[in-house]
N, C-alpha and C positions, 0 to 999 in steps of 0.2 A: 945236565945242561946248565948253561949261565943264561940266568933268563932277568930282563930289568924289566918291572913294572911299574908304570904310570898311573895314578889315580891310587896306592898302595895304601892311604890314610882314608880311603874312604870307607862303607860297608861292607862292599864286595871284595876291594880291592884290600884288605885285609885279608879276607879270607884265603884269596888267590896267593897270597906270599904265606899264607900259613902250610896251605894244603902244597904247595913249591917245596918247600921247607921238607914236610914231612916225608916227600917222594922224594927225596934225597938230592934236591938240583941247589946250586947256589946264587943267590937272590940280590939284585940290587935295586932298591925303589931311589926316586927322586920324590924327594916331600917339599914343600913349601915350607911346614912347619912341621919338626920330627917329634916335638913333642906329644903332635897328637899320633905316634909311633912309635911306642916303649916295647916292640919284641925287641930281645936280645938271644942271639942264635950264630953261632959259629962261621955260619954259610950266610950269614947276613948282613949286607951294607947299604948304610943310606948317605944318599949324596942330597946334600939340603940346596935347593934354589927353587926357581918356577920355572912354568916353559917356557918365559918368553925369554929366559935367557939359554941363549943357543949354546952358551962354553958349559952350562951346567946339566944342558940335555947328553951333550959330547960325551961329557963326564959319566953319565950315568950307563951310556948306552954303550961305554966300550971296552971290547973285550964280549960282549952280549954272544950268544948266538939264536939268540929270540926274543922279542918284545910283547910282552901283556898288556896292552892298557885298558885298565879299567875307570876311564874318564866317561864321564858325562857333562853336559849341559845343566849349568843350576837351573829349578823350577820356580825360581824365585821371580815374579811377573817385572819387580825393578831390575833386574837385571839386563846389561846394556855388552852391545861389542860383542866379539869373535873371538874372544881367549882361549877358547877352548880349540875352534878352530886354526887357528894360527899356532897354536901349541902343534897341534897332532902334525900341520904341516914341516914343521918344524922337523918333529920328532922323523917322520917317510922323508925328507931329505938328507937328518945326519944317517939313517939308517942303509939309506942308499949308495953317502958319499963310502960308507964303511962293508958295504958287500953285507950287510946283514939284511937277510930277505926275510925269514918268518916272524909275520905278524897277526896277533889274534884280537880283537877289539870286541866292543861291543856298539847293538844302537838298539831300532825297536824296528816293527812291521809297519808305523809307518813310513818305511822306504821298502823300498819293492828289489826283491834280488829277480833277474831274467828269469828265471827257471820257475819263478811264483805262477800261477794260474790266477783268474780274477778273484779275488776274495773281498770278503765286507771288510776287514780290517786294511785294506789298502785305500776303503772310500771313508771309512771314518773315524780311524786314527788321525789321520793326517789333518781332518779338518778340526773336530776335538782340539788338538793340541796345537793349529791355528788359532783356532781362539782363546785357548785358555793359558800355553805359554809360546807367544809367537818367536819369542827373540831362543828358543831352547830350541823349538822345530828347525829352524835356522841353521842354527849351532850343529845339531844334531845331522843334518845335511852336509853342511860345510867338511866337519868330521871326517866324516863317511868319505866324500868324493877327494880329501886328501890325501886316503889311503888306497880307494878304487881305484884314485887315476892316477894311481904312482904305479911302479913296476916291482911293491912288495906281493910276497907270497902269502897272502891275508886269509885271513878266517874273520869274520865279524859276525857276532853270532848276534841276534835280534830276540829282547826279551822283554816282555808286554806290563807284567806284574811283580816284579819280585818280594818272598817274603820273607820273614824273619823264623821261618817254620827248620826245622832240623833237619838236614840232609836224608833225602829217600835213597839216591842209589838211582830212584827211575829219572830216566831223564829219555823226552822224546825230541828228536832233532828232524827236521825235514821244511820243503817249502809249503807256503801258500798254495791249499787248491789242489795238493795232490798226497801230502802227510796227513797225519794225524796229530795236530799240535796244538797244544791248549794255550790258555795263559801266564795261569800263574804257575810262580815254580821259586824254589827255597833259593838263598843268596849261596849258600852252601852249594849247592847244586848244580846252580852255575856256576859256580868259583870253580868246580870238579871238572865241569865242560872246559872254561878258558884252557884251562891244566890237562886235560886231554888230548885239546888240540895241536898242541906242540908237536907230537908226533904220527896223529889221526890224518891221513891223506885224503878221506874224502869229499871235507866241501875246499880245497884248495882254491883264490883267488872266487869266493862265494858268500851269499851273507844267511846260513839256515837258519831260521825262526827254532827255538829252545823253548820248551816247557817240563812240567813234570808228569 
């Protein structure tokens, strides 16, 4: 597949164009900055701008027939604004204007997918990281409801802990309240999950909580 990744310079989203790469799909990220993105690989292209320029999202995303983004919200308490959010938006409109429907994203538990049962991580994530990064919960929200409340064919997978630990292979997927789903779980792991999804039918237009 031709799949364009967002977030590509990050920790995960590294990963996710590595393991793209290695399953034989051809890759195009949009970086800010490509230096901090020295793979060179056959199947691989980078289109340099930010989100908030719409002709360099355009760029990245066409010809696509999937989108990864591995963006998140900075944890950083100065951090100010919706860049993140107004990106993604961005990104679910030119995807839309272009008939590309499959998209895979990420966020955490706390945001609630329907299908969750009541759980404690729905009552104390969300307050947690009111207090401690309010303008990220935000962010983190905004995200989210750009791609829910478009008419992509989304997968957002929700991840609690992520670590620096080496790929297991286990990976447990399900919701709130009715799986079996832990925390923490390796960057590698999930980078495998985003990368599954592409062609995995079953949380279509769903956000399942990930662990290892």
């Amino acid at each position: 597949m031709r799949v364009t990744v967002f977030g590509a310079s990050g920790a995960i989203g590294r990963l996710v164009v590595q393991k793209l790469l290695d399953d034989g799909h051809q890759v195009t990220a949009l970086v800010r900055n490509p230096a901090k993105l020295t793979l060179t690989h056959a199947h691989f292209r980078v289109v340099t701008g930010q989100l908030s320029d719409r002709a360099a999202v355009e760029q990245a995303v066409s010809g696509a027939d999937a989108v990864i983004s591995a963006l998140g919200p900075s944890l950083k308490r100065s951090t100010t604004g919706t860049q993140v959010t107004d990106g993604t938006r961005t990104i679910a409109q030119v995807m839309e204007a272009r008939k590309i429907t499959r998209f895979v994203g990420l966020a955490t538990p706390s945001l609630a997918d329907p299908q969750d049962k009541p759980h404690w991580k729905h009552k104390v994530l969300p307050v947690a990281a009111g207090l401690m990064f309010p303008n990220a919960l935000a962010e983190l929200r905004g995200m989210t409801e750009a791609v829910t409340g478009s008419g992509l064919d989304y997968t957002i997978a929700r991840i609690t802990n992520p670590t620096d630990k080496s790929a297991t292979g286990r990976i447990r997927s399900g919701f709130l309240g009715h799986d079996k789903v832990g925390s923490a779980m390796s960057r590698a792991d999930i980078a495998a999950f985003l990368v599954s999804q592409l062609t995995d039918t079953r949380y279509r237009r769903a956000m399942p909580a990930i662990s290892n």
